[in-house]
C-alpha positions as CSV (number, residue, x, y, z in Angstrom):
1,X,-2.7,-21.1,8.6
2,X,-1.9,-17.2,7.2
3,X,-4.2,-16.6,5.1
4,X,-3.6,-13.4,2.7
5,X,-6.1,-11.3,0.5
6,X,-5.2,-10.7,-2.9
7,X,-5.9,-7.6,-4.2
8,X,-6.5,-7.1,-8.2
9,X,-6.2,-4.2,-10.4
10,X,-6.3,-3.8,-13.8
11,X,-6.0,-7.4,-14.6
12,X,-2.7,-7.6,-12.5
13,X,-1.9,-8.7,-8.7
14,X,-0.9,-5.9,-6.6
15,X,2.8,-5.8,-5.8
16,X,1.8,-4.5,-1.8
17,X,-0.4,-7.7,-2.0
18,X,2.7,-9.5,-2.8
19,X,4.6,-8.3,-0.5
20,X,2.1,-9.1,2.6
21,X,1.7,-12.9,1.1
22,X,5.7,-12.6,1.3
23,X,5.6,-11.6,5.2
24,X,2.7,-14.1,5.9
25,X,5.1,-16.7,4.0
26,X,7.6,-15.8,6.5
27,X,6.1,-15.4,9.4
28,X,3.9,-19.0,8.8
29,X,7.1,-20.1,8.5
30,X,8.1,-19.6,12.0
31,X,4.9,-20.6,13.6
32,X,5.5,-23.6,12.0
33,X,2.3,-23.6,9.8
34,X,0.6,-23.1,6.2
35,X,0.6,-20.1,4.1
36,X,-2.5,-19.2,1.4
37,X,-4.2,-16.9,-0.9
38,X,-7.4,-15.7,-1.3
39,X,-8.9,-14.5,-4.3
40,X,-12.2,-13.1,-5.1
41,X,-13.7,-12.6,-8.5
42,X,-14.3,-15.6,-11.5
43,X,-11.3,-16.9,-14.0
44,X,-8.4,-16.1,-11.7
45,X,-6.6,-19.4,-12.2
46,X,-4.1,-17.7,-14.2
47,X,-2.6,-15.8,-10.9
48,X,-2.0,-18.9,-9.0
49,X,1.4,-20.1,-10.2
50,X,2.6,-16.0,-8.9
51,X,1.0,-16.7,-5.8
52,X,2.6,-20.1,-4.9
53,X,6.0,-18.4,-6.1
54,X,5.6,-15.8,-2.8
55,X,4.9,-18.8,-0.4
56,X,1.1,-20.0,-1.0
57,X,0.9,-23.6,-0.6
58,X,-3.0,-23.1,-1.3
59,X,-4.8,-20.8,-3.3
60,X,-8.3,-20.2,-2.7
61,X,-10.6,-18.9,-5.7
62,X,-13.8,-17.6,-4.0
63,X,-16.1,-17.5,-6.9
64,X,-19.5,-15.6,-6.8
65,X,-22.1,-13.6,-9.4
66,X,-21.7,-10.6,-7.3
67,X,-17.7,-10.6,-7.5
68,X,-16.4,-9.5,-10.1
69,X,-17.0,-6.2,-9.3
70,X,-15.3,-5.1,-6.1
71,X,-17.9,-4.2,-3.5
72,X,-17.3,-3.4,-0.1
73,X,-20.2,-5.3,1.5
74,X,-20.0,-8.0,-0.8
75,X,-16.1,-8.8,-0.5
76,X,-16.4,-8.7,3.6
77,X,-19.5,-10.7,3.4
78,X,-18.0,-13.8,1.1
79,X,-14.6,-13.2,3.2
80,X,-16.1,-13.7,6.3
81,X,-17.6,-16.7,5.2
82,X,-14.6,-18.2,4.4
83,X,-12.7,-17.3,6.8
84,X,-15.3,-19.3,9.6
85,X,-15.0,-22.2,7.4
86,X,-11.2,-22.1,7.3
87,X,-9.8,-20.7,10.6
88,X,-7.0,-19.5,10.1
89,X,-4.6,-17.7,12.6
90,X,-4.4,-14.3,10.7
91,X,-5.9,-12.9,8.0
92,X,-3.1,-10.7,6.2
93,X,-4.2,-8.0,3.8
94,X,-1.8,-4.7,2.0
95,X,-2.7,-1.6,3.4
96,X,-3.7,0.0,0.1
97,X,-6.9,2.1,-0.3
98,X,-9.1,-1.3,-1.1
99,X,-7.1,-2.8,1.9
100,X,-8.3,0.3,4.6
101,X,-11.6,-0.4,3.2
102,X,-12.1,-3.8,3.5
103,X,-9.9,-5.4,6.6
104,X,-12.0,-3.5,9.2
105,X,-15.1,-4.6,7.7
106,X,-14.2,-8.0,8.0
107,X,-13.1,-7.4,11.4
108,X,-16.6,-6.0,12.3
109,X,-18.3,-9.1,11.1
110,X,-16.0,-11.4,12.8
111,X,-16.0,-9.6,16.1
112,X,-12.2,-9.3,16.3
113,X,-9.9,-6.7,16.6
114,X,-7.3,-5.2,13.8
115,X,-3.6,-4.3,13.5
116,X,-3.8,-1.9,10.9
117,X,-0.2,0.2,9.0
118,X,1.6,-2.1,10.4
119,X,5.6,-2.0,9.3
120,X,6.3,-4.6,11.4
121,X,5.0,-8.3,12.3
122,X,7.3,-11.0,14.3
123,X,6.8,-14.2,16.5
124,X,7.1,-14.2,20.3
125,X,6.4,-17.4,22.1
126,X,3.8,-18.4,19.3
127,X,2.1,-15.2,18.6
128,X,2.0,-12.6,16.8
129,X,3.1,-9.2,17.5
130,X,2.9,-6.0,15.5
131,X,4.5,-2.9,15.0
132,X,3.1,0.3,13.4
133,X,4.1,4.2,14.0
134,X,1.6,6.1,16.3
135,X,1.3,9.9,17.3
136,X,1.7,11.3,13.4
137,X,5.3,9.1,12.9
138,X,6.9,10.2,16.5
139,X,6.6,6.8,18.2
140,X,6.7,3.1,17.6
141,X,4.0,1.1,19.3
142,X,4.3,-2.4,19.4
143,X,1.5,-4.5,20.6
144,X,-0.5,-8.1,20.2
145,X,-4.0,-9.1,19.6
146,X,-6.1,-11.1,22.0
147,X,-9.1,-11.8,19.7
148,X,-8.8,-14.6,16.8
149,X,-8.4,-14.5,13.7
150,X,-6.2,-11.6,13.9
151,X,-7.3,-9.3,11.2
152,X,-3.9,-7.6,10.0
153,X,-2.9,-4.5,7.3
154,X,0.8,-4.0,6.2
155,X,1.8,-0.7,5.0
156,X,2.9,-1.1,1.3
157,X,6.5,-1.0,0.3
158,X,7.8,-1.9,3.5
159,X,8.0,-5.5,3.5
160,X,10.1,-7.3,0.8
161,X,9.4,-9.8,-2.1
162,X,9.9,-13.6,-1.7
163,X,10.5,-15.6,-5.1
164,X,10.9,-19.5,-5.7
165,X,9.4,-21.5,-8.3
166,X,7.4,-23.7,-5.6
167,X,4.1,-25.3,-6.6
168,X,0.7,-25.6,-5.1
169,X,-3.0,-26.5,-5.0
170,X,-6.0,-24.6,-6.0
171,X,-9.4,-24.3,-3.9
172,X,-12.4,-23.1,-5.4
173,X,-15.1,-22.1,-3.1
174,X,-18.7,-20.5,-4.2
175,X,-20.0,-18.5,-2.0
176,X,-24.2,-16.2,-3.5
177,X,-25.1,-13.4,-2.4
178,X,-28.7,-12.5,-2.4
179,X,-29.5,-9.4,-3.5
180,X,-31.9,-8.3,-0.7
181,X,-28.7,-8.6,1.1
182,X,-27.0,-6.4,-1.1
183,X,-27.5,-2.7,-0.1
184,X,-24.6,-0.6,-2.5
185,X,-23.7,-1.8,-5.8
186,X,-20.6,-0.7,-7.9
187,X,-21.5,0.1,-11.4
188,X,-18.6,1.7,-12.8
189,X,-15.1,2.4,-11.8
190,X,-13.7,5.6,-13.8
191,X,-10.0,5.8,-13.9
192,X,-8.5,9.0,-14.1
193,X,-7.4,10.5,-17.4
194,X,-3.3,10.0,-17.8
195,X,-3.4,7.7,-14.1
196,X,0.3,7.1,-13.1
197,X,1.2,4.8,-11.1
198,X,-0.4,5.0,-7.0
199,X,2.1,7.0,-4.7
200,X,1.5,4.5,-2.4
201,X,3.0,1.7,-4.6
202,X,6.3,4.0,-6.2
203,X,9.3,2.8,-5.5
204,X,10.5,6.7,-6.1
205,X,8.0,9.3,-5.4
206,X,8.5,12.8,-6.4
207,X,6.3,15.4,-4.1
208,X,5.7,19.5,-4.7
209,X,4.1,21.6,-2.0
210,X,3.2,25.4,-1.5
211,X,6.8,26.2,-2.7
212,X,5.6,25.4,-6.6
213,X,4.2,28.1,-6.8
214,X,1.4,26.8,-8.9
215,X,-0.3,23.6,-10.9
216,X,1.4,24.3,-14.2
217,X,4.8,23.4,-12.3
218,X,3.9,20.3,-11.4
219,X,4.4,19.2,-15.0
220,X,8.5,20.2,-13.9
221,X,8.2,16.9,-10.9
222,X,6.1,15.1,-13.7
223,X,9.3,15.1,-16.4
224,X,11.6,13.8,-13.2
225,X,9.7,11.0,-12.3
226,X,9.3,10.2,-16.4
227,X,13.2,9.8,-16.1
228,X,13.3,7.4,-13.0
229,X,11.6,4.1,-13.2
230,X,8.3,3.2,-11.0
231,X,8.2,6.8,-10.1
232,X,4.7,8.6,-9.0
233,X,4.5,12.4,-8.6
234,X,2.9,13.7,-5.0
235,X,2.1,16.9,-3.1
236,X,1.5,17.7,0.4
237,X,-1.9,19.0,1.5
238,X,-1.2,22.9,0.8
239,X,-0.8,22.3,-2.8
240,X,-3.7,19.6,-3.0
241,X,-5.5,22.6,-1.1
242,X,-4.8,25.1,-3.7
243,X,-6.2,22.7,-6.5
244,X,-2.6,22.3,-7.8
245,X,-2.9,18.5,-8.3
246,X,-5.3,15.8,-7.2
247,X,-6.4,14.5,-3.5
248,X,-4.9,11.0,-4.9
249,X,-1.5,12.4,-4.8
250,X,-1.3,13.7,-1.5
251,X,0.9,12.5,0.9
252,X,0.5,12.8,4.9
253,X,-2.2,12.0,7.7
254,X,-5.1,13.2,5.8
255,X,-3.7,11.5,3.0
256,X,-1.6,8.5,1.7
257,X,1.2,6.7,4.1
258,X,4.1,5.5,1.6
259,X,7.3,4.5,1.9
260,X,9.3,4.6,-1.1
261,X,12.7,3.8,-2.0
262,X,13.7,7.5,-2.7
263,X,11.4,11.0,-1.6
264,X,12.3,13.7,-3.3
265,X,10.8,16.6,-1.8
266,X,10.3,20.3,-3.7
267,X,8.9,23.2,-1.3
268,X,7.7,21.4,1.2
269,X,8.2,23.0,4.5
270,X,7.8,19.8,6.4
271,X,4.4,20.1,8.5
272,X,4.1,16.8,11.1
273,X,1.1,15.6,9.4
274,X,3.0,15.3,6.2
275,X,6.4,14.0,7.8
276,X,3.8,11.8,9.4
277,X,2.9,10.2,5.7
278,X,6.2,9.7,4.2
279,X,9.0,9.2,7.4
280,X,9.6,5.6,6.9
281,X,10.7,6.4,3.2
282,X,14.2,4.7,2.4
283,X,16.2,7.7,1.5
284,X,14.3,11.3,1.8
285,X,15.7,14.5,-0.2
286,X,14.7,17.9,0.5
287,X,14.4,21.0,-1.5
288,X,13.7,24.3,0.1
289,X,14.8,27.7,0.3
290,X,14.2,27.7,4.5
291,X,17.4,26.4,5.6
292,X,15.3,26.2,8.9
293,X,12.6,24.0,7.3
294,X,11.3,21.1,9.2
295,X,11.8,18.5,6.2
296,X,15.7,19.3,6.6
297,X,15.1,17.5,10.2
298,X,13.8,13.9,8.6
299,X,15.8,14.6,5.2
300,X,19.1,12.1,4.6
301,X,20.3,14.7,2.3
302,X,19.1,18.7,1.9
303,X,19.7,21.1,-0.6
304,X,19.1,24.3,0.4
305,X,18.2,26.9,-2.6
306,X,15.7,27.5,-5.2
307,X,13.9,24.6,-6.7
308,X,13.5,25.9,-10.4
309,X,17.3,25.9,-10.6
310,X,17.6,22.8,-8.9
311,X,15.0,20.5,-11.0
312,X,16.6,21.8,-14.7
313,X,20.1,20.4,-13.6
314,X,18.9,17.2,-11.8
315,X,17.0,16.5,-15.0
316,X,20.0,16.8,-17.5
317,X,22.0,14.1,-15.0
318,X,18.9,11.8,-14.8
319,X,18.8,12.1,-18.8
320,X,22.4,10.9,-18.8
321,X,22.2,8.4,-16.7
322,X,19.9,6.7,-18.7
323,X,21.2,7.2,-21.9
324,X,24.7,5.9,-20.6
């Protein structure tokens, strides 16, 4: 059995959770066994019949006073648990920023390895083996795990969606934590004023670097990504730097690792630690007055000239498009 964490937010499932249970789905499929969920917290029935849709033949609700409130400790603790009771091959989870946390914690308490980023899982021979970039995006590396479970991440927008309208069974499990065992506890979770959607989770993300000249014109890439749908707004590390814009929205090594649909990028020069955070995007555009740039190396299409003219006109066409 794959077994796959579910990751909730906001009272909704996490499409990069989604897409992992989708792979795990597939790949279950091939090894010829079961696919299931996992999710932690109390009154989560209501997710299940989503779940089954993208391949779980089980759903697991693992039920606790200490987890409704996400916890880093707490969650690895009541994972690891079940994950003894239930052996399962692989434990699958999204490579989100709850996902980074808590996979190698889990890992650490079972004593097993981890496949983390990965943009790529198959079956050779019975096993699993992984794909995921190394060396800031330059190389591919392509390996298997010896230890068991095999604790796995998938990057986010990578993998696609399965649907069906298959049905399946629900598990409830308890599992108490004693508070002596408890050493950090979450008391609140503040979300940011005007939060758009995670660059890590856009389907279009629309980035600004040095070549903005300054935080006021970020409110330009803010009024393009209004115009396309599940569009998030990000910067590379010179601008976050500056205190243009946020650390969420940055994009590179020291940052987030998407891979969008469509990157749109306004003066960035194209450093390797940012190519290394958004290279496996789908289609990649590139703004910049540098015809010599390094983005133009990575970029499917390239526009060389001044962003403030290029963003007023690209605005008016998105406008029509969606009024046509």
């Amino acid at each position: 059995m794959i077994l796959t964490y579910i990751e909730i937010r906001e009272n909704k499932i996490k499409k990069a959770s989604l897409e992992a249970l989708s792979e795990a789905g597939r790949i279950a499929a091939e090894l010829k066994t079961g696919s299931a969920a996992v999710l932690l917290g109390t009154g989560l029935e209501g997710f299940a019949p989503e779940l089954h849709s993208c391949g779980a033949a089980k759903v697991y609700l693992l039920e606790g006073a200490r987890l409704d409130r996400y916890s880093t400790q707490d969650y690895a603790a009541a994972l690891a648990g079940l994950v003894k009771k239930l052996g399962p091959t692989a434990v699958f989870f999204s490579a989100t920023a709850m996902g980074k946390d808590l996979a190698p914690r889990l890992a650490a308490r079972l004593g097993v390895g981890l496949a983390s980023d990965c943009t790529r899982v198959a079956a050779r021979d019975g096993r699993l083996e992984f794909t995921r970039p190394i060396f800031a995006g330059k190389a591919l590396l392509t390996f298997r795990l010896t230890s068991s479970p095999q604790v796995v991440s998938l990057r986010p927008n990578v993998f696609p969606l399965s649907s069906g309208t298959a049905a399946g069974e629900i598990i409830k499990e308890s599992f108490e934590i004693p508070d002596s065992a408890s050493r950090a506890e979450v008391t609140e979770i503040l979300k940011e004023s005007g939060a758009e959607i995670d660059v890590s989770e856009a389907d279009v993300v629309i980035s600004g670097g040095r070549g903005m000249k300054g935080p006021e014109n970020f409110d330009l890439l803010r009024e393009v990504a209004a115009l396309m749908p599940r569009s998030a707004v990000g910067a590379s590390r010179s601008a976050v730097d500056s205190g243009w814009i946020g650390h969420q929205h940055q994009v590179g090594q020291t940052g987030k690792t998407i891979s969008p649909n469509l990157y749109m990028a306004f003066g960035i020069s194209g450093a390797i630690q940012h190519l290394a955070g958004m290279s496996s995007s789908k289609v990649i555009v590139a703004v910049n007055k540098d015809p010599d740039a390094p983005i133009f190396k990575v970029a499917d299409f390239g526009v060389v000239g001044d962003l403030f003219q290029v963003i007023p006109p690209l605005k008016e066409e998105l406008k029509k498009l969606r009024s046509a």
